[in-house]
N, CA, C and O atoms as a GROMACS GRO file, in nm:
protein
  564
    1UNK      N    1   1.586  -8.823  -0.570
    1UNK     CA    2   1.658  -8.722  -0.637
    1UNK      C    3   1.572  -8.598  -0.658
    1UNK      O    4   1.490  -8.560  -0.575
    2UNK      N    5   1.598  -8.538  -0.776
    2UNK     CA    6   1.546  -8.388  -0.767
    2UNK      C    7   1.433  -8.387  -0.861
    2UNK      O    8   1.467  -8.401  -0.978
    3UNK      N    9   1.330  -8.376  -0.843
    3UNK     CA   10   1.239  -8.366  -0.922
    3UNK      C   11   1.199  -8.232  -1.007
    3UNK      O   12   1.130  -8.135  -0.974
    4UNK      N   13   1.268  -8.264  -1.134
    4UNK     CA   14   1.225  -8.154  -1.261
    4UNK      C   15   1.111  -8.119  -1.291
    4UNK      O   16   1.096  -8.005  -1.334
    5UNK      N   17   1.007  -8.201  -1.280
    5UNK     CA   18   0.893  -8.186  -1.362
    5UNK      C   19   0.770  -8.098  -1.255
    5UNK      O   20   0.660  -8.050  -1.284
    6UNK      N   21   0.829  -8.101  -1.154
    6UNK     CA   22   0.738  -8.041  -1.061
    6UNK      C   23   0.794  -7.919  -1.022
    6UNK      O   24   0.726  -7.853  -0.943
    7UNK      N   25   0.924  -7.862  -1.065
    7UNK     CA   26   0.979  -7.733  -1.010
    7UNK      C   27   0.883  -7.657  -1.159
    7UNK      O   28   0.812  -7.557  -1.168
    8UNK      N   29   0.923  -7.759  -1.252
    8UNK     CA   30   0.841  -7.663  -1.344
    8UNK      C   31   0.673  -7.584  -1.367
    8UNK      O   32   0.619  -7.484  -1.414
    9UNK      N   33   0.637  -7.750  -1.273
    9UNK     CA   34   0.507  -7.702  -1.322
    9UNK      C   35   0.457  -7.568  -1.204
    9UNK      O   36   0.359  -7.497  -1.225
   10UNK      N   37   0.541  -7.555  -1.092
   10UNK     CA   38   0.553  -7.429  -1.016
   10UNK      C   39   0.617  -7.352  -1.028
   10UNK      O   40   0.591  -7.256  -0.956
   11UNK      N   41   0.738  -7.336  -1.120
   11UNK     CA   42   0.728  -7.225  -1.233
   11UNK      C   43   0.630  -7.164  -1.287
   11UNK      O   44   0.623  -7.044  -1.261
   12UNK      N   45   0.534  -7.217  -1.371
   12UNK     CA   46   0.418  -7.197  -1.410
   12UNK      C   47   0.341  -7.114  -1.322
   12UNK      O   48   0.331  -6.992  -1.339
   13UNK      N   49   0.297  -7.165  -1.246
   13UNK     CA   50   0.199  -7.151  -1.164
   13UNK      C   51   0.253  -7.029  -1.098
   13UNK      O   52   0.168  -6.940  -1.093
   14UNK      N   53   0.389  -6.992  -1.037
   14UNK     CA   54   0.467  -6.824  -1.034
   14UNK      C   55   0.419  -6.767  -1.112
   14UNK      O   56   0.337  -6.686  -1.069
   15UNK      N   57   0.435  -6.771  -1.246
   15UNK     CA   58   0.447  -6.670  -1.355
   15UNK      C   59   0.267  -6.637  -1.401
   15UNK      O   60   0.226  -6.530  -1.443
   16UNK      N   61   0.179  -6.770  -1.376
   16UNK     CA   62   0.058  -6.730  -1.394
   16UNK      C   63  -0.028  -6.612  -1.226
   16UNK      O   64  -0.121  -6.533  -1.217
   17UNK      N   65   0.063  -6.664  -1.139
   17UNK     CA   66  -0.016  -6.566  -1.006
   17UNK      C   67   0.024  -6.424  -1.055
   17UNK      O   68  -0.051  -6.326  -1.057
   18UNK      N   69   0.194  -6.431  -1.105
   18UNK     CA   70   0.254  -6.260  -1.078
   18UNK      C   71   0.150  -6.234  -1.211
   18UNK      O   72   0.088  -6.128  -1.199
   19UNK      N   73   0.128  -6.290  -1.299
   19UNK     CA   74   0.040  -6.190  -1.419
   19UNK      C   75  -0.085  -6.131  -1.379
   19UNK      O   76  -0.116  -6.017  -1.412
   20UNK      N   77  -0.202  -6.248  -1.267
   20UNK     CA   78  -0.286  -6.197  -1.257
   20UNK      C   79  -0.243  -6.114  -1.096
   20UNK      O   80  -0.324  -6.090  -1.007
   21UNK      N   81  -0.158  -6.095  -1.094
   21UNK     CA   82  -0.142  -5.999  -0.980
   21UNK      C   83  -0.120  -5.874  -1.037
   21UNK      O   84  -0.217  -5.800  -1.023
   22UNK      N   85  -0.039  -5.832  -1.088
   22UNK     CA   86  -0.016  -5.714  -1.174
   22UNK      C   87  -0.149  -5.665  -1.227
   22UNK      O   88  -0.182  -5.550  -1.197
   23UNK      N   89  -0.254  -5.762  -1.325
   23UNK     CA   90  -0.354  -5.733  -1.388
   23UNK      C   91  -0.458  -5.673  -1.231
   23UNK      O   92  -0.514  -5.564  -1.227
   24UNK      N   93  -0.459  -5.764  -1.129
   24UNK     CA   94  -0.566  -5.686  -1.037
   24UNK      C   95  -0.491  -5.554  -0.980
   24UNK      O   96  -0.560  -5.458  -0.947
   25UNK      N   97  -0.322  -5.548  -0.964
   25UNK     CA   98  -0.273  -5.415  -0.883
   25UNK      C   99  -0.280  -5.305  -1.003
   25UNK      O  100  -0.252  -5.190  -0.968
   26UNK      N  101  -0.314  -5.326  -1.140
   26UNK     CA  102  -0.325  -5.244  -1.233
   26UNK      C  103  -0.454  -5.134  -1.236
   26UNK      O  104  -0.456  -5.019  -1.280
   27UNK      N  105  -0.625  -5.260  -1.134
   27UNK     CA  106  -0.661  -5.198  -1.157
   27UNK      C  107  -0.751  -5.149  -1.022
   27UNK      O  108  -0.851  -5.214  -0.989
   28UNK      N  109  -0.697  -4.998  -0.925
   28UNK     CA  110  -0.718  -4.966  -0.844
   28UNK      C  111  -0.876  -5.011  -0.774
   28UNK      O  112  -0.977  -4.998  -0.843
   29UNK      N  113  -0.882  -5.051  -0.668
   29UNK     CA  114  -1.068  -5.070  -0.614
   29UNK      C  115  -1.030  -5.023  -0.489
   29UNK      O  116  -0.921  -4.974  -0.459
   30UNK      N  117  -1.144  -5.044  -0.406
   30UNK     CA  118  -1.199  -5.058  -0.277
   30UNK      C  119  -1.296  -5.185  -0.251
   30UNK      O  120  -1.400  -5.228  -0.301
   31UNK      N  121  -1.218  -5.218  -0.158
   31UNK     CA  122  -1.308  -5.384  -0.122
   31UNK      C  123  -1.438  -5.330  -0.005
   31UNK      O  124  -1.454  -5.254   0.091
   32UNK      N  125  -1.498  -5.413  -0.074
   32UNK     CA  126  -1.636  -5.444  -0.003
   32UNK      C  127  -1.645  -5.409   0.124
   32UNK      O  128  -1.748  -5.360   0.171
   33UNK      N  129  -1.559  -5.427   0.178
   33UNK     CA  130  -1.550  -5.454   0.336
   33UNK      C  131  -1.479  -5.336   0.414
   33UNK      O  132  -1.417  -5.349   0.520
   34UNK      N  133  -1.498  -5.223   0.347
   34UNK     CA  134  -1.434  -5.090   0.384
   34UNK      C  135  -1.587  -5.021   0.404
   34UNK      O  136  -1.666  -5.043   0.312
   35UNK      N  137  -1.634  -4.939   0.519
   35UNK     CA  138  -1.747  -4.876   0.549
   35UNK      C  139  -1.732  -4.760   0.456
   35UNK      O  140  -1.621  -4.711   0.433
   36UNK      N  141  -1.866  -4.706   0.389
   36UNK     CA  142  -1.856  -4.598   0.371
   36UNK      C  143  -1.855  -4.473   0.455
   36UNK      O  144  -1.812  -4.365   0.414
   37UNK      N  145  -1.914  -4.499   0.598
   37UNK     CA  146  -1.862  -4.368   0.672
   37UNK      C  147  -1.714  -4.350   0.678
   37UNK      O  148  -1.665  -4.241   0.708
   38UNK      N  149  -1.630  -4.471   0.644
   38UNK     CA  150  -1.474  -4.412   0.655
   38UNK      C  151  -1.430  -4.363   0.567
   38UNK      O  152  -1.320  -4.310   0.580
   39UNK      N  153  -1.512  -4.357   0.415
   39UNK     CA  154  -1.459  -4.321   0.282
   39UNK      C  155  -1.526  -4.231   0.282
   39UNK      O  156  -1.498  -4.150   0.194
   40UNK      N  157  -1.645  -4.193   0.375
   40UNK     CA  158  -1.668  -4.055   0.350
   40UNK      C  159  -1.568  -3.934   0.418
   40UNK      O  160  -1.515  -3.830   0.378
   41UNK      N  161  -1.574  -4.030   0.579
   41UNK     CA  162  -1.470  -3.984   0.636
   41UNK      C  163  -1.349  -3.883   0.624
   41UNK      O  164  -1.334  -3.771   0.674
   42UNK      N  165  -1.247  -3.977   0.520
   42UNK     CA  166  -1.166  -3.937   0.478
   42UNK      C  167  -1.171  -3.801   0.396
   42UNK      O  168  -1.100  -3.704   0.422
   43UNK      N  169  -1.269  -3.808   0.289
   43UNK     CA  170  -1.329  -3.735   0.222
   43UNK      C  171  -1.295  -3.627   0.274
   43UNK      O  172  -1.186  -3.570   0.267
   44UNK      N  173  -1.400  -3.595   0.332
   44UNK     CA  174  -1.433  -3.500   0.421
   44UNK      C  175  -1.266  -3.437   0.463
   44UNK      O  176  -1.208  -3.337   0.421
   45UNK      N  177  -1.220  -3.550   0.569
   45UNK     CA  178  -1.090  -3.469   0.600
   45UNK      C  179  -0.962  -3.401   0.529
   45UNK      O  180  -0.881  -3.313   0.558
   46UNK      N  181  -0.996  -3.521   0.382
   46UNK     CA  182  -0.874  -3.453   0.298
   46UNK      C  183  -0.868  -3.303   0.238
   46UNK      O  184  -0.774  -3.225   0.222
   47UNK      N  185  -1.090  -3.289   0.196
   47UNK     CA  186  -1.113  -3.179   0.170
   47UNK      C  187  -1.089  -3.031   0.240
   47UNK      O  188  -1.051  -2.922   0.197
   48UNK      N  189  -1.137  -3.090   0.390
   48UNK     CA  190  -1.072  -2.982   0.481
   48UNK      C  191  -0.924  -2.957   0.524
   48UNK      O  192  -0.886  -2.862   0.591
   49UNK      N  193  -0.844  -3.064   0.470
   49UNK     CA  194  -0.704  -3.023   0.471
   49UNK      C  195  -0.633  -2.985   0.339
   49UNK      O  196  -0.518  -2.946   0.358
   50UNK      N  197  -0.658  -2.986   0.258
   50UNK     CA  198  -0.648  -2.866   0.135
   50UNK      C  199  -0.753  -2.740   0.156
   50UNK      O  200  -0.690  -2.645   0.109
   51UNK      N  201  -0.890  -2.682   0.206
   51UNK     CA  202  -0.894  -2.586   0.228
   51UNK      C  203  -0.791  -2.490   0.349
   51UNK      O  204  -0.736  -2.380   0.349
   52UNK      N  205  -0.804  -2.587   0.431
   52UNK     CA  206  -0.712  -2.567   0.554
   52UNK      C  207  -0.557  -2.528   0.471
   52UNK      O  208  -0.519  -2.417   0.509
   53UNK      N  209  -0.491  -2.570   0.401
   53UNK     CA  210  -0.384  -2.544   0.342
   53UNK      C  211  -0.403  -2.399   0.238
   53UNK      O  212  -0.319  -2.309   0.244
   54UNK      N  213  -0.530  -2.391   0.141
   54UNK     CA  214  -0.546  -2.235   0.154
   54UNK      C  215  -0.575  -2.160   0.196
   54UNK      O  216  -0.559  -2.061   0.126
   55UNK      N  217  -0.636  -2.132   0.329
   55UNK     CA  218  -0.658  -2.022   0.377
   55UNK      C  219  -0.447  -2.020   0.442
   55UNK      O  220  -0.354  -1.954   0.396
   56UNK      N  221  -0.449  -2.082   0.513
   56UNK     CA  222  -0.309  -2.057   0.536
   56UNK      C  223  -0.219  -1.971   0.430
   56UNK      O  224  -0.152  -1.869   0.440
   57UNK      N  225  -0.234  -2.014   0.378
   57UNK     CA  226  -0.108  -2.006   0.233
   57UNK      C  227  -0.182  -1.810   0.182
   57UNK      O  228  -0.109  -1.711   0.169
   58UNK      N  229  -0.324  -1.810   0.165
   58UNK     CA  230  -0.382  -1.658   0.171
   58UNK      C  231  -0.306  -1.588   0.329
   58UNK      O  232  -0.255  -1.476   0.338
   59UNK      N  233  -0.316  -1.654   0.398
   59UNK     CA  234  -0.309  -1.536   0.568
   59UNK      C  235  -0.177  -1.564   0.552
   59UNK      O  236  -0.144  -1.528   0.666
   60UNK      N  237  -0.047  -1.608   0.489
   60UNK     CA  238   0.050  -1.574   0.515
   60UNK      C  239   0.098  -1.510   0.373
   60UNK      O  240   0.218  -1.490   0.391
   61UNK      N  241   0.076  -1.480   0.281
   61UNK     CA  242   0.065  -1.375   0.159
   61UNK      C  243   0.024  -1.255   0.223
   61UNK      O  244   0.070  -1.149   0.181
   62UNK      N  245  -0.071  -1.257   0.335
   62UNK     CA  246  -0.079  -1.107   0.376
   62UNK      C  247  -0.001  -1.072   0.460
   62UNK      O  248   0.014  -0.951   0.472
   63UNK      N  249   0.048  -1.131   0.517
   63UNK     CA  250   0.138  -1.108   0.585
   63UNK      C  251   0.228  -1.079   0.548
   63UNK      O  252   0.271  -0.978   0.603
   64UNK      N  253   0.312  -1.134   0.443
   64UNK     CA  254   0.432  -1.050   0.404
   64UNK      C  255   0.416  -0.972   0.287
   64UNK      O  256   0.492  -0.959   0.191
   65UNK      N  257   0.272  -0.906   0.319
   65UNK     CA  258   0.261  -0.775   0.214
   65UNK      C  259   0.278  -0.694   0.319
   65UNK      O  260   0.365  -0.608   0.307
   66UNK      N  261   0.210  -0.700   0.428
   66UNK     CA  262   0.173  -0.606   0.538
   66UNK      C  263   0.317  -0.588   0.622
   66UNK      O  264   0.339  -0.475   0.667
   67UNK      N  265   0.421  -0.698   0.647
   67UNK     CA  266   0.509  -0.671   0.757
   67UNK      C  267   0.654  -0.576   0.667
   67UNK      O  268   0.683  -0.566   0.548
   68UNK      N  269   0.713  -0.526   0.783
   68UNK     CA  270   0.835  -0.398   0.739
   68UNK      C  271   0.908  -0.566   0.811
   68UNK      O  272   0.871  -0.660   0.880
   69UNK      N  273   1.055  -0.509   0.722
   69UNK     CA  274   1.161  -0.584   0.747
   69UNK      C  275   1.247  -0.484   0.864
   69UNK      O  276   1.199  -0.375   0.894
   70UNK      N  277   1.314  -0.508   0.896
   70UNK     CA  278   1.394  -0.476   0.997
   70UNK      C  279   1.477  -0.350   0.898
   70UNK      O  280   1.485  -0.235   0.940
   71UNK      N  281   1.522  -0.380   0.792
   71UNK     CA  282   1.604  -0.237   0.732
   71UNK      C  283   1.475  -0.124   0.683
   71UNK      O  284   1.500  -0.011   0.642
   72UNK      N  285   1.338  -0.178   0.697
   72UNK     CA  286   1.257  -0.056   0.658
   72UNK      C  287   1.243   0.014   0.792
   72UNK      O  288   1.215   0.133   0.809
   73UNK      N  289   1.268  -0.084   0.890
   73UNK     CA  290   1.240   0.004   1.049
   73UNK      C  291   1.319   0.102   1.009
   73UNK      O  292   1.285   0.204   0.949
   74UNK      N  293   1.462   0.060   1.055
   74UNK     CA  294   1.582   0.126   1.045
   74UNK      C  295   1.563   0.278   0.948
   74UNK      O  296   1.570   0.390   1.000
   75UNK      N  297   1.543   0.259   0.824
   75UNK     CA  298   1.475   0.378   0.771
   75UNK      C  299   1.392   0.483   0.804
   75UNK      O  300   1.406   0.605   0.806
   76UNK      N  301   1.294   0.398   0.829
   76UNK     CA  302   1.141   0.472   0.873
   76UNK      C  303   1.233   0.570   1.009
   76UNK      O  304   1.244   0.692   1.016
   77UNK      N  305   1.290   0.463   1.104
   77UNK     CA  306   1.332   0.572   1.229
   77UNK      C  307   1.417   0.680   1.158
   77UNK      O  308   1.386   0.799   1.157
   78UNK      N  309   1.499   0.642   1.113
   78UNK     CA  310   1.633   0.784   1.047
   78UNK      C  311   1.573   0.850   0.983
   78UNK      O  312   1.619   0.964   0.984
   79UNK      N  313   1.449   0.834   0.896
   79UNK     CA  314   1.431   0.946   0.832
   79UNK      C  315   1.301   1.035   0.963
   79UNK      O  316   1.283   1.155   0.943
   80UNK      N  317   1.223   0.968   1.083
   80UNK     CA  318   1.135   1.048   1.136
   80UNK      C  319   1.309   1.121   1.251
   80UNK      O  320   1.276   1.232   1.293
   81UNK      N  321   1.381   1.104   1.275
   81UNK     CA  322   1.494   1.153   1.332
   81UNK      C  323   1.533   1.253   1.305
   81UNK      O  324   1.541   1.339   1.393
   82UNK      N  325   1.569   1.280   1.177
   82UNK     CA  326   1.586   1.378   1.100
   82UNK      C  327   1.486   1.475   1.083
   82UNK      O  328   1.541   1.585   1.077
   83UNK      N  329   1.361   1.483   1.072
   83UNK     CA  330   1.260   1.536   1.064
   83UNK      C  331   1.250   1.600   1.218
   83UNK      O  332   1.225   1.719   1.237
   84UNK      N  333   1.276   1.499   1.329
   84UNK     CA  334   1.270   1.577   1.468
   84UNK      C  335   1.350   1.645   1.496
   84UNK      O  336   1.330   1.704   1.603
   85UNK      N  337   1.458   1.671   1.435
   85UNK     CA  338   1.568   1.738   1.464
   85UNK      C  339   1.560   1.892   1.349
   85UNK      O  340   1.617   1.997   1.379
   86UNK      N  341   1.483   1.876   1.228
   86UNK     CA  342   1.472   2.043   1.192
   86UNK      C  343   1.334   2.043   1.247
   86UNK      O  344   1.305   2.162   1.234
   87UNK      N  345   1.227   1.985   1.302
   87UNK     CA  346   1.126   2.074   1.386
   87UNK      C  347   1.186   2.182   1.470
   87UNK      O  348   1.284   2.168   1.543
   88UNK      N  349   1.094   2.328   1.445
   88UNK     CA  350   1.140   2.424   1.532
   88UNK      C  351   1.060   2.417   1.684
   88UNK      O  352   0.954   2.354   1.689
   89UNK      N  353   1.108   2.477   1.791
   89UNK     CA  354   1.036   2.480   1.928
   89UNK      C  355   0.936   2.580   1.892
   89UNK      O  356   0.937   2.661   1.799
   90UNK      N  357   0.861   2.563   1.970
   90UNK     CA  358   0.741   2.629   2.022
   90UNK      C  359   0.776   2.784   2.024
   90UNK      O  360   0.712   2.861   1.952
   91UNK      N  361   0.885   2.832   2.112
   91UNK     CA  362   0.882   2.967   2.122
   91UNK      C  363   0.955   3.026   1.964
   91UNK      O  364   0.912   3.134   1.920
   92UNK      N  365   1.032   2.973   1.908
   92UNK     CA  366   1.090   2.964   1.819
   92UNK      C  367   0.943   3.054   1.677
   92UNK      O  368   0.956   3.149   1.600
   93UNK      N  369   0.829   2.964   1.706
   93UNK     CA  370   0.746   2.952   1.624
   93UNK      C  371   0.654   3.095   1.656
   93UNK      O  372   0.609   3.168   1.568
   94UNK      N  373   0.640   3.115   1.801
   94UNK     CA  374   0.612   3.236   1.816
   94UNK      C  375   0.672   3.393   1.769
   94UNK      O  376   0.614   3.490   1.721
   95UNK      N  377   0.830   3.366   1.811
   95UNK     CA  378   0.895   3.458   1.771
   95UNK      C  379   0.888   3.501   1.621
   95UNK      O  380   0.881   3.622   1.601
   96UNK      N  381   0.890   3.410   1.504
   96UNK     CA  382   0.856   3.403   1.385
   96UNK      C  383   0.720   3.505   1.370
   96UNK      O  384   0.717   3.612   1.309
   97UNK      N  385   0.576   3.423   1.464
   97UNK     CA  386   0.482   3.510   1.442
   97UNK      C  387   0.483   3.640   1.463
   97UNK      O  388   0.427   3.706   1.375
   98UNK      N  389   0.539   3.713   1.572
   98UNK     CA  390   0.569   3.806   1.631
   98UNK      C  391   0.667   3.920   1.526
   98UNK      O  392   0.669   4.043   1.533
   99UNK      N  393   0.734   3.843   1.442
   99UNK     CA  394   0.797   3.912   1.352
   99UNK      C  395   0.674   3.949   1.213
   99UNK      O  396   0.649   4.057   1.159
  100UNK      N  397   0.630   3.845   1.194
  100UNK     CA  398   0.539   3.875   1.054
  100UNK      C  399   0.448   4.001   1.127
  100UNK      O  400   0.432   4.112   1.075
  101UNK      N  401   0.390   3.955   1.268
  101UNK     CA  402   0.290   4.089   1.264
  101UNK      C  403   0.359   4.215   1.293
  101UNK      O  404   0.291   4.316   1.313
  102UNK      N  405   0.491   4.219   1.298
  102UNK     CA  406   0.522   4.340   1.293
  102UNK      C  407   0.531   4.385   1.153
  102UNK      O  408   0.439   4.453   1.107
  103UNK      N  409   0.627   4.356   1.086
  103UNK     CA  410   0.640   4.296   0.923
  103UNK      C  411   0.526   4.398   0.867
  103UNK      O  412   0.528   4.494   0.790
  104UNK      N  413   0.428   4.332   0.942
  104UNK     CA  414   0.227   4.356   0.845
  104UNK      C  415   0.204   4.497   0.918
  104UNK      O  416   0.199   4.592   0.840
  105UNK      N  417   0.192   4.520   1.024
  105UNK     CA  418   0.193   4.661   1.072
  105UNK      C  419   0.268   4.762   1.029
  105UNK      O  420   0.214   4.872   1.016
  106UNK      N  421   0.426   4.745   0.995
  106UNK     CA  422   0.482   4.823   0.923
  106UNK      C  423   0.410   4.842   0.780
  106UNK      O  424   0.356   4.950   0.759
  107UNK      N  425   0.407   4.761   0.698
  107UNK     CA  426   0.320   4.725   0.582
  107UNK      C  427   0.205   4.830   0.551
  107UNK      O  428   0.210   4.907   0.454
  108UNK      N  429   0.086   4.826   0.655
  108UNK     CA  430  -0.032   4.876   0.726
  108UNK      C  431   0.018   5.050   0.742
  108UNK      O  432  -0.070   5.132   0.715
  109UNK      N  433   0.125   5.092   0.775
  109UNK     CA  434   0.157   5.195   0.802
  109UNK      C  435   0.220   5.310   0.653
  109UNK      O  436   0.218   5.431   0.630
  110UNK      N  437   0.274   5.174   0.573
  110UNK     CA  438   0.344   5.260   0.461
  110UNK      C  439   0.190   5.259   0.395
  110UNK      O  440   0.162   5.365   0.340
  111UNK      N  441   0.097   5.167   0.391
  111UNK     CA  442  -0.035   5.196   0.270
  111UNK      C  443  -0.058   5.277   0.337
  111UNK      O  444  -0.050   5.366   0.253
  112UNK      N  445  -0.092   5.344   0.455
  112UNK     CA  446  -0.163   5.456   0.520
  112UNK      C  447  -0.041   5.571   0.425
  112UNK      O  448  -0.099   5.646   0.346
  113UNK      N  449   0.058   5.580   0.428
  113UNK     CA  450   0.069   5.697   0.419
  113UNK      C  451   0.105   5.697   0.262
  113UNK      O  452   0.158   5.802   0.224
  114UNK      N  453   0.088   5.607   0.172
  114UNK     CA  454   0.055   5.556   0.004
  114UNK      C  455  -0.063   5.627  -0.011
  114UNK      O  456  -0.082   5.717  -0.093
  115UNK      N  457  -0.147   5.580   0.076
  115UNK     CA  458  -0.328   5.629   0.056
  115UNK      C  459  -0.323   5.823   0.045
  115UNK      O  460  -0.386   5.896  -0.032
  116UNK      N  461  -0.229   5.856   0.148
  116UNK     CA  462  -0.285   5.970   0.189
  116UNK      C  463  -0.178   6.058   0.083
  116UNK      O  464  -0.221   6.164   0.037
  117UNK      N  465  -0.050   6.014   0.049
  117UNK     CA  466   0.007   6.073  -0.089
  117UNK      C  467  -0.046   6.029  -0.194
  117UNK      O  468   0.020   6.040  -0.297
  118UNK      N  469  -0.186   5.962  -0.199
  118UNK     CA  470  -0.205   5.941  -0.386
  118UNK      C  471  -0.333   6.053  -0.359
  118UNK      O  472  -0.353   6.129  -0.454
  119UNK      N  473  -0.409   6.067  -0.253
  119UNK     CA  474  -0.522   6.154  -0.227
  119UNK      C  475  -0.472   6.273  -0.235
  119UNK      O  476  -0.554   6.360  -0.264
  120UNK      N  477  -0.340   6.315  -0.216
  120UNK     CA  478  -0.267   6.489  -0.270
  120UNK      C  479  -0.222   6.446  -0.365
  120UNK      O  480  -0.242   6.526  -0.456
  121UNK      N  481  -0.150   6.330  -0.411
  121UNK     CA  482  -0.179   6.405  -0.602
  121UNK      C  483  -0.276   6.356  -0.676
  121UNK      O  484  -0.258   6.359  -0.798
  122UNK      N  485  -0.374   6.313  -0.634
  122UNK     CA  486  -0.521   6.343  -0.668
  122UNK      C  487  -0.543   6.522  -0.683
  122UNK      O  488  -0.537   6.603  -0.775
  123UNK      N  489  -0.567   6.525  -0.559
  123UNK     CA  490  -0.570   6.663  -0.558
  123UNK      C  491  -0.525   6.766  -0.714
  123UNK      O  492  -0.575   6.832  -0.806
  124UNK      N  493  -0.391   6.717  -0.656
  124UNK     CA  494  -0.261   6.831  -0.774
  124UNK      C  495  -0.345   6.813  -0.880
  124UNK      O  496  -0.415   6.907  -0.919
  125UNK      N  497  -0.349   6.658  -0.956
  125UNK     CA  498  -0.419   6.664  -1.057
  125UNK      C  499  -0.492   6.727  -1.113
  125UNK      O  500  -0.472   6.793  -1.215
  126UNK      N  501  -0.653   6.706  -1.009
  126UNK     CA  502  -0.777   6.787  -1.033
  126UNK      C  503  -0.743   6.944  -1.087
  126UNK      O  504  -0.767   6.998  -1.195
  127UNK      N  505  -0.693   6.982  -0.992
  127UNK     CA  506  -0.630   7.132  -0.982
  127UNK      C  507  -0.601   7.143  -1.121
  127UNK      O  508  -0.676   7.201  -1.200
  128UNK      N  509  -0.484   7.083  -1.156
  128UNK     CA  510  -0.434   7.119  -1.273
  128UNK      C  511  -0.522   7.126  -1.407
  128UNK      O  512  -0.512   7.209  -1.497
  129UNK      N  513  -0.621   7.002  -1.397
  129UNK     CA  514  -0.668   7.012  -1.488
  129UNK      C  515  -0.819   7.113  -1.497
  129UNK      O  516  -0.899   7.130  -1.590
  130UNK      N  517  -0.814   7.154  -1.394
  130UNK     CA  518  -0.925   7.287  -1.355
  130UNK      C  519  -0.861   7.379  -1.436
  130UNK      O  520  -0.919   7.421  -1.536
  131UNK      N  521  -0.726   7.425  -1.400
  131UNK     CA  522  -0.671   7.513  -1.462
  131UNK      C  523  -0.659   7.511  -1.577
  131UNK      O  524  -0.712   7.603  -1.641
  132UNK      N  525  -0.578   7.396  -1.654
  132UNK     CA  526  -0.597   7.385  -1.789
  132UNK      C  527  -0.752   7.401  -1.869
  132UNK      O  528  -0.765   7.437  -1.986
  133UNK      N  529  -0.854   7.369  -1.783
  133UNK     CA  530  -0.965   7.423  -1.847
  133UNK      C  531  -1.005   7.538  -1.868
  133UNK      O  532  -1.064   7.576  -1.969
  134UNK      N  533  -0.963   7.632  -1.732
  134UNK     CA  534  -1.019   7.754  -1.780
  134UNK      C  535  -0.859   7.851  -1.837
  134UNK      O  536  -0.854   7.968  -1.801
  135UNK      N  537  -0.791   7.818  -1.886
  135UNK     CA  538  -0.654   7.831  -1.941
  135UNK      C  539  -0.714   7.829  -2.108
  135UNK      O  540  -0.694   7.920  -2.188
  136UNK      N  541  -0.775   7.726  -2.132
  136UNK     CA  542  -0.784   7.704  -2.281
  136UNK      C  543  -0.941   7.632  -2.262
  136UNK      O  544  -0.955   7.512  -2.237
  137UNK      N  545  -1.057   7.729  -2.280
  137UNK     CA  546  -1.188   7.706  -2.246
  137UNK      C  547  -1.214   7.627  -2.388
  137UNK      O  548  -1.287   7.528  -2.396
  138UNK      N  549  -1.144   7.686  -2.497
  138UNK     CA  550  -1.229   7.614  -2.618
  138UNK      C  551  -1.174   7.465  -2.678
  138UNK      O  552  -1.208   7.416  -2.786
  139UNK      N  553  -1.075   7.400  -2.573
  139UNK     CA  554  -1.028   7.297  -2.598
  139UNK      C  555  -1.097   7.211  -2.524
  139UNK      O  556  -1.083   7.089  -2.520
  140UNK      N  557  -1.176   7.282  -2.461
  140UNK     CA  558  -1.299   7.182  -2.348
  140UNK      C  559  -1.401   7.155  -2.441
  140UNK      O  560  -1.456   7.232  -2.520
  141UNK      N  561  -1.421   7.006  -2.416
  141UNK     CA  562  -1.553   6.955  -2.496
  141UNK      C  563  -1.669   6.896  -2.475
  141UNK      O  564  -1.745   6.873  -2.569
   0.00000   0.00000   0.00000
C-alpha cells in the first residue's frame, strides 16, 4: 500500500533543501572555479561599453545642436531668394555712381561760386566799415 511515513519524511527534506536554497540564492558569490582573467575580462568590457555608450550619446547631442531641419533649409533658401532678387546689377551700381559724382561736381561748383560771393561781400563790408570810420572818426576806438 501507500506509505505515509516516508512521503513525509520527504516532505521534510523538500522544505529543508528549498530553505537552504533560497538562503545560498540570497547570497550572491562567484565560485572558485571561474578564472579571474574572465572576471577581469568582463570588467574591462562592461567598462568600455558604458564609456562606449557615452561618447555616443555626447556625438549625437552634437549633432542635433549642429544639424538644420529641413523647414530651416526651406527658410534659409526663401529668405537668401529674396535677398537675390533686390540685389542691384552691376551696371545698375555704376549708374548710381555716375550720378553721385555728378551730384558732387555740381555741389563743387555752387561752393565755388558761395566762395567767390562771400569774398564780395567781404569786400562790401570792409568798405563800409572804412567808411563808417572816417564818417564818424571819434566813434573809432
Amino acid at each position: 500500500m501507500f506509505n505515509f511515513a516516508r512521503r513525509k519524511d520527504d516532505n521534510e527534506a523538500l522544505v529543508r533543501l528549498m530553505e537552504a536554497s533560497e538562503k545560498y540564492d540570497a547570497h550572491w558569490h562567484v565560485d572558485k572555479k571561474v578564472p579571474l582573467a574572465i572576471l577581469l575580462g568582463f570588467i574591462i568590457q562592461t567598462s568600455g561599453m558604458i564609456w562606449f555608450a557615452g561618447r555616443l550619446v555626447m556625438r549625437v547631442e552634437l549633432l542635433e545642436k549642429y544639424t538644420v531641419t529641413a523647414s530651416e533649409v526651406r527658410a534659409l533658401s526663401a529668405s537668401v531668394e529674396l535677398m537675390a532678387n533686390d540685389l542691384v546689377t552691376r551696371p545698375e551700381i555704376y549708374a548710381e555712381i555716375a550720378m553721385i559724382r555728378k551730384d558732387l561736381e555740381q555741389d563743387k561748383e555752387r561752393v565755388e561760386e558761395n566762395k567767390a560771393d562771400i569774398y564780395i561781400l567781404r569786400d562790401r563790408i570792409l568798405s563800409l566799415q572804412q567808411r563808417l570810420i572816417e564818417l564818424h572818426p571819434k566813434n573809432n576806438h
